[in-house]
N, C-alpha and C positions, 0 to 999 in steps of 0.2 A: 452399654449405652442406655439401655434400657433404666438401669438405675438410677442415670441422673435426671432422667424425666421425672421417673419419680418425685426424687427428691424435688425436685421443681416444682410439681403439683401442689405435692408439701407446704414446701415453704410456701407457693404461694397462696393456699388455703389457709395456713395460717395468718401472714399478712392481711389475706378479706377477711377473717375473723376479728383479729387485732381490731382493724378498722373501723368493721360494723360496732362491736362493745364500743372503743371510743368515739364512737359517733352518737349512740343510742347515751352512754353517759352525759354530752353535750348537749343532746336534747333535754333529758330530763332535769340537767341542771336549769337549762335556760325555761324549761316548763315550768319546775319549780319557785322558781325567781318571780315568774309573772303571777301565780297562785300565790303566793306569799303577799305579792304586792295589791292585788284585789283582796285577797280577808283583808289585809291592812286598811284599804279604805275602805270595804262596807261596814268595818269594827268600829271606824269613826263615825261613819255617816248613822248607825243606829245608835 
C-alpha cells in the first residue's frame, strides 16, 4: 500500500512540475510578445 502512495506523490509532483514549466513558458512567451511590441514602437517613435 505504501507503494502506491508513493507512486501517487510521484506522479503527482511530476504533473505540478509539468504544470509550472508550462505555465512559466506561457508567461514568458506572452512577456515577450509585449517587449517586442514596445521596442517596435519606441524604434518608430525615435
Amino acid at each position: 500500500m505504501k507503494l502506491y502512495i508513493r507512486l501517487y506523490i510521484v506522479f503527482l509532483w511530476l504533473g505540478c512540475a509539468y504544470f509550472a514549466n508550462l505555465y512559466k513558458t506561457i508567461v514568458n512567451m506572452y512577456n515577450g510578445e509585449i517587449r517586442y511590441n514596445e521596442n517596435k514602437e519606441n524604434s518608430d517613435t525615435f
